[in-house]
Backbone as JSON Lines, residues from 0, in Angstrom:
{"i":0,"aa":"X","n":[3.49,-25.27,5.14],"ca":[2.73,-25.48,6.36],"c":[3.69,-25.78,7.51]}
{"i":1,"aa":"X","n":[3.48,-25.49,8.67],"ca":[4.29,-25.4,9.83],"c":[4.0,-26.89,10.11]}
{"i":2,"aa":"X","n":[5.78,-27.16,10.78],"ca":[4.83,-28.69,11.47],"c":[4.32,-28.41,12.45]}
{"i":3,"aa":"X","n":[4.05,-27.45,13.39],"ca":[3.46,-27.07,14.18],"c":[1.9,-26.65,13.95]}
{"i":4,"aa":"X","n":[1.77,-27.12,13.23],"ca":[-0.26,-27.25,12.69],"c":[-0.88,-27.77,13.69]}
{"i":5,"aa":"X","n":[-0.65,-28.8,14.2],"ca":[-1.57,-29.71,15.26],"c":[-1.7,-28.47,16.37]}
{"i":6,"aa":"X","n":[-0.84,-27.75,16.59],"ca":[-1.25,-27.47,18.12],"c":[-2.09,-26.35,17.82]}
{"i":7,"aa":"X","n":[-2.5,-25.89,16.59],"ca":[-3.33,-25.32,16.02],"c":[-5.09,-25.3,15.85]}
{"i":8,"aa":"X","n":[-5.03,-27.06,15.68],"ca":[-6.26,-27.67,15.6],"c":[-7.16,-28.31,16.67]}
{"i":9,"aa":"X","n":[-7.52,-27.31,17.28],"ca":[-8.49,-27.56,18.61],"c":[-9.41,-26.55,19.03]}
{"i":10,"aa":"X","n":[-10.4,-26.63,19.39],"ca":[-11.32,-25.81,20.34],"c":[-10.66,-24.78,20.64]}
{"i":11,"aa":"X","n":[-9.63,-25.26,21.89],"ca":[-9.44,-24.23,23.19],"c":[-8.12,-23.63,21.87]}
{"i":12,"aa":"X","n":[-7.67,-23.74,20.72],"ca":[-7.06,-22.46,20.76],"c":[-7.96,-22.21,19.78]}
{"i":13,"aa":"X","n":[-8.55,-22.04,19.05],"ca":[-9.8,-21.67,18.51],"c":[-10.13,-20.02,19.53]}
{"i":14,"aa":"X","n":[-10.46,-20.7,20.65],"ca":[-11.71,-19.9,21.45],"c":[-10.27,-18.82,21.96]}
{"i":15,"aa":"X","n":[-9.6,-19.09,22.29],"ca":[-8.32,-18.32,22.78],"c":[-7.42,-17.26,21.69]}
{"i":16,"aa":"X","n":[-7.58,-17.72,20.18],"ca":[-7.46,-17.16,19.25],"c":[-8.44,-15.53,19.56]}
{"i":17,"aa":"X","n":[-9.72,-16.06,18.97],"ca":[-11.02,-15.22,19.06],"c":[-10.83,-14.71,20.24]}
{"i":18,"aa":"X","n":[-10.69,-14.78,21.52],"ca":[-10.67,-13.91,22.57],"c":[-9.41,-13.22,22.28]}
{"i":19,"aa":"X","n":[-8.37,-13.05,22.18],"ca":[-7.39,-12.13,21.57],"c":[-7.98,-10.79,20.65]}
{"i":20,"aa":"X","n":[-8.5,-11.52,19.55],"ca":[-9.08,-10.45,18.84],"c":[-9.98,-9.58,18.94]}
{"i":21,"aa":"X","n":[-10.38,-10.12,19.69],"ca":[-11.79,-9.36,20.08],"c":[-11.15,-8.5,21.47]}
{"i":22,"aa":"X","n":[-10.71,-8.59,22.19],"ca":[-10.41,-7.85,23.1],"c":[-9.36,-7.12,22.73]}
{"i":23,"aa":"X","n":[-8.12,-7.08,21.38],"ca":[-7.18,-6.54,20.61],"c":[-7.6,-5.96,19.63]}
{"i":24,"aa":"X","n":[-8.39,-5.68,19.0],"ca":[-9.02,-6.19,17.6],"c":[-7.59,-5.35,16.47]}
{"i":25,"aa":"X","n":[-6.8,-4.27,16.94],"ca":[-5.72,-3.72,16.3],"c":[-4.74,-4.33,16.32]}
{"i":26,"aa":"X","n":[-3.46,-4.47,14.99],"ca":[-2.04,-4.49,15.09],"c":[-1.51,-3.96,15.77]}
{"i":27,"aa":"X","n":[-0.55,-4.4,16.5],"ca":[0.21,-3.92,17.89],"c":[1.06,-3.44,17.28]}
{"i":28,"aa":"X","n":[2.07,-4.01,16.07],"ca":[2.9,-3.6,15.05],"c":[2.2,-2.18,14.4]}
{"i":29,"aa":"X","n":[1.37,-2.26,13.79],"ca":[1.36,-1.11,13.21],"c":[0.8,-0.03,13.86]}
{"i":30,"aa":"X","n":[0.45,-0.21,14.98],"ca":[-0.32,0.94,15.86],"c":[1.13,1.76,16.81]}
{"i":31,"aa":"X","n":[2.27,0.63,16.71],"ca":[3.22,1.43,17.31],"c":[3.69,2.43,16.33]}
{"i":32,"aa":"X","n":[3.4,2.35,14.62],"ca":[3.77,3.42,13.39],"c":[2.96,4.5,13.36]}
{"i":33,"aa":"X","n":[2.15,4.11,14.6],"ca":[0.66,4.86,14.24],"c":[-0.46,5.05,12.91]}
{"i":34,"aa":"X","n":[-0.74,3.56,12.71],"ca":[-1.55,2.99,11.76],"c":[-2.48,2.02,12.42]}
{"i":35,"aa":"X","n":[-4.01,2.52,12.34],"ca":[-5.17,1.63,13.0],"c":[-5.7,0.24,11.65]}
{"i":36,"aa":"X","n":[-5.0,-0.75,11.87],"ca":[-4.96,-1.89,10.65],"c":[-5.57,-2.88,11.68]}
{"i":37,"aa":"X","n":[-6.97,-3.38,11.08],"ca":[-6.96,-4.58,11.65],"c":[-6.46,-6.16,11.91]}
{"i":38,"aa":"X","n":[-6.38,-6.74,13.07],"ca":[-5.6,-7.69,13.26],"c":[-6.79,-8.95,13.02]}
{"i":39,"aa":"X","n":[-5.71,-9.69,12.44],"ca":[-6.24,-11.14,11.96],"c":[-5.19,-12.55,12.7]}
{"i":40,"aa":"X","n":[-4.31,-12.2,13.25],"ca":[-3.26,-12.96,14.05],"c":[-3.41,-12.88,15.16]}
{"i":41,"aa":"X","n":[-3.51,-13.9,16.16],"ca":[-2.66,-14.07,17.43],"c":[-1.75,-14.82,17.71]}
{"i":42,"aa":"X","n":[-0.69,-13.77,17.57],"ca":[0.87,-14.12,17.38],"c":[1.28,-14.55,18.98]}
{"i":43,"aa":"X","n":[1.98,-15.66,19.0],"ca":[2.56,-15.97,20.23],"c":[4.11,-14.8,20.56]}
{"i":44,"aa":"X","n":[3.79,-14.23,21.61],"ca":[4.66,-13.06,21.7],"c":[6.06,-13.66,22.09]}
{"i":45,"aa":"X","n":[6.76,-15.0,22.4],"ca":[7.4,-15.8,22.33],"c":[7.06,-17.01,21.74]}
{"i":46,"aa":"X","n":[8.12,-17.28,20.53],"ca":[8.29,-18.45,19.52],"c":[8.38,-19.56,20.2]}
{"i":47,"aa":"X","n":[7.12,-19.88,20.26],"ca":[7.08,-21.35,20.75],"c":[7.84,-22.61,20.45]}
{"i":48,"aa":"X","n":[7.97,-22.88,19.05],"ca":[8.89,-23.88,18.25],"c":[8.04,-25.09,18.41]}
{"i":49,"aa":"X","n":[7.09,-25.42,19.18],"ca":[6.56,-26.79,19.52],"c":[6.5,-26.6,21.39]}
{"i":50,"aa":"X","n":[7.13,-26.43,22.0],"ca":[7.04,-26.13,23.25],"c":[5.73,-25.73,24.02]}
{"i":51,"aa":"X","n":[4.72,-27.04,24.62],"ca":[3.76,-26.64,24.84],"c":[3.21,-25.56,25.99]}
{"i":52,"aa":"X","n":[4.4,-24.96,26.91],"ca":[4.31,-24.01,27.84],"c":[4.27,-22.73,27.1]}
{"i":53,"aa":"X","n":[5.44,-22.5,26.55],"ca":[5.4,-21.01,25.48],"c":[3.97,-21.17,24.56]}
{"i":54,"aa":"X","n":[3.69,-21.98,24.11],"ca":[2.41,-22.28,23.48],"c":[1.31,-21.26,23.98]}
{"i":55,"aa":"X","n":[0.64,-21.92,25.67],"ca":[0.26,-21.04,26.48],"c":[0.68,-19.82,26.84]}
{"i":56,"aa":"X","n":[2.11,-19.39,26.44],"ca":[1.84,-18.26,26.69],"c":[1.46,-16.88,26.0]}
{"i":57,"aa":"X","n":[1.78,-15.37,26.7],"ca":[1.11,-14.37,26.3],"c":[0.98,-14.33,24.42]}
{"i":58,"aa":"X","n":[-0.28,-13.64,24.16],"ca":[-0.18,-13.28,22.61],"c":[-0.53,-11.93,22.26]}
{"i":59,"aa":"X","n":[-0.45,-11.26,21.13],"ca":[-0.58,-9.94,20.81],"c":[-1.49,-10.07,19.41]}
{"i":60,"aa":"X","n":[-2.0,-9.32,18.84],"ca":[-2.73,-9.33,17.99],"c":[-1.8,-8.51,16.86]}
{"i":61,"aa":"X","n":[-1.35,-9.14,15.05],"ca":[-1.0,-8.54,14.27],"c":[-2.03,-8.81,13.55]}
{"i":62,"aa":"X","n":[-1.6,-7.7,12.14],"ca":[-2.7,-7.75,10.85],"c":[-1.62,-9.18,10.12]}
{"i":63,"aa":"X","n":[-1.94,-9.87,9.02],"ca":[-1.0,-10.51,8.52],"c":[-0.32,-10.62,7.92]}
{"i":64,"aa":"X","n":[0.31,-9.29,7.33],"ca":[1.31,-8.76,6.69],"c":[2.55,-8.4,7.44]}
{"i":65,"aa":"X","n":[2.16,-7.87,9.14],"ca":[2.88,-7.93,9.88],"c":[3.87,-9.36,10.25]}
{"i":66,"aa":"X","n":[2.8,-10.15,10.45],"ca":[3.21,-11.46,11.16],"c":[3.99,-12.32,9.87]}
{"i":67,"aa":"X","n":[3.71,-11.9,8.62],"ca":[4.75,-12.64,7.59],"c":[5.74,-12.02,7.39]}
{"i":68,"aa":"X","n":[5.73,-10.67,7.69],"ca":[6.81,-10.34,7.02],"c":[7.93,-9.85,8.4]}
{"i":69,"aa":"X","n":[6.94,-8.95,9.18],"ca":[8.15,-8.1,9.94],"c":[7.96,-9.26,11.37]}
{"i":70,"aa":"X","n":[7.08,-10.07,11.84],"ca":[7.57,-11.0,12.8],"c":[8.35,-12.1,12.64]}
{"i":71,"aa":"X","n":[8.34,-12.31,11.19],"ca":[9.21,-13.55,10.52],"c":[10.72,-12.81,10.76]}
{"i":72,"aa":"X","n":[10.96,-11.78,10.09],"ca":[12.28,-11.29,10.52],"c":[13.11,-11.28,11.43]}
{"i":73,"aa":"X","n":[12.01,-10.99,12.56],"ca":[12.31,-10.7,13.64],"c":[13.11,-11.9,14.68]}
{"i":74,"aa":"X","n":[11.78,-13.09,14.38],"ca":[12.25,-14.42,15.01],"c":[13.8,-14.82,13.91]}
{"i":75,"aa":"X","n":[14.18,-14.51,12.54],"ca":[15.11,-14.88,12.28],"c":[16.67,-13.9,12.51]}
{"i":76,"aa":"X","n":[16.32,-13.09,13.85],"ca":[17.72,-12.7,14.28],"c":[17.23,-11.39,13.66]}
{"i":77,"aa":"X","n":[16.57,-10.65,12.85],"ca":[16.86,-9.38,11.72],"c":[16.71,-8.13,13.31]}
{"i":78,"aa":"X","n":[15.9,-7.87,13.88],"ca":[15.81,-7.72,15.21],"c":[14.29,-6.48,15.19]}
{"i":79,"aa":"X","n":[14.05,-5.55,15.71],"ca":[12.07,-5.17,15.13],"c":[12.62,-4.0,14.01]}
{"i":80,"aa":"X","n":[11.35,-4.62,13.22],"ca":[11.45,-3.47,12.16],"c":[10.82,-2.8,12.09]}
{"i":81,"aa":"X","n":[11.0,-1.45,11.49],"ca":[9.66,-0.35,11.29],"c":[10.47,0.94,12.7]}
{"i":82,"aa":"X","n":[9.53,2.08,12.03],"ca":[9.31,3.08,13.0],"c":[8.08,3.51,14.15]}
{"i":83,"aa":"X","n":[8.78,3.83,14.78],"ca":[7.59,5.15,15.36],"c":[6.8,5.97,14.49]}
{"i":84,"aa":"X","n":[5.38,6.84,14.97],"ca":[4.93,7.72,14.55],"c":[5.97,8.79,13.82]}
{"i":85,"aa":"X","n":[6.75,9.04,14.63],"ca":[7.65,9.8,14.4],"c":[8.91,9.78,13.53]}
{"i":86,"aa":"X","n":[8.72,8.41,12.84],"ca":[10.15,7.71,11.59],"c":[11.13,7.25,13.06]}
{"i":87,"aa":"X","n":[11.37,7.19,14.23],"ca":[12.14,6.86,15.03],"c":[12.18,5.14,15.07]}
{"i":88,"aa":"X","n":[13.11,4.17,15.24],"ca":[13.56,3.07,15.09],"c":[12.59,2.77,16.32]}
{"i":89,"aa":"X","n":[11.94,1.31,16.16],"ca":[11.23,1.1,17.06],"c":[12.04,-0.62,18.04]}
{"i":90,"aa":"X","n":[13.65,-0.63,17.06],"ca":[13.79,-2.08,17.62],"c":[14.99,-1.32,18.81]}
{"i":91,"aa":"X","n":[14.79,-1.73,20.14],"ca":[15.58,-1.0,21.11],"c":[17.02,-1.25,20.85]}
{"i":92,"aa":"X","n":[17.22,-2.0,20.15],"ca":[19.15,-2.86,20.15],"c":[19.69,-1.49,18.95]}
{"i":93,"aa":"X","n":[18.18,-1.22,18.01],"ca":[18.9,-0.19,17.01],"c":[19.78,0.93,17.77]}
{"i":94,"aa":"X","n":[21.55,1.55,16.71],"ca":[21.79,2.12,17.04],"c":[21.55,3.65,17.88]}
{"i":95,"aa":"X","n":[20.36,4.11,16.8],"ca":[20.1,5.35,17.41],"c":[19.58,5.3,18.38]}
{"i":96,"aa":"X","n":[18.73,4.03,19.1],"ca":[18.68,4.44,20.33],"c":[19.03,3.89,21.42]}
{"i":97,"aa":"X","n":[20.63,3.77,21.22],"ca":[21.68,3.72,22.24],"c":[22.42,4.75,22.74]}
């Protein structure tokens, strides 16, 4: 469990959760592979850590396979994983598309 649970347990992100989804209702991750997977996350699109401003800020909607596996990576330095529709590297730092 995150120690970051508490900022979890309230109303207003409750209701802020649910408005994400519902106005997202797709993985942002897998829709860039071109896969329509529904989303069950609203991932803070910057790692908050506890920081109650990043907290507030923007979120994206993943399914949760995304958000364990390929956003966990991501926040630990690995940098985005996965392709395009097209098998093309979708993390911009990747070589090929420099």
């Amino acid at each position: 469990m995150s120690r970051h649970t508490h900022m979890y347990a309230n109303a207003r992100w409750r209701k802020r959760r649910a408005e994400q989804l519902r106005k997202k209702p797709l993985c942002a991750y897998c829709l860039r592979m071109g896969k329509a997977t529904e989303a069950t996350v609203a991932d803070h699109l910057t790692p908050h850590r506890g920081n109650t401003i990043l907290f507030e800020g923007p979120l994206q909607s993943l399914c949760g396979s995304c958000h364990s596996k390929v956003k966990a990576l991501e926040e630990g330095g690995k940098g985005q994983i996965g392709g395009d529709a097209d098998g093309n590297p979708i993390d911009p730092n990747h070589h090929w598309n420099q």
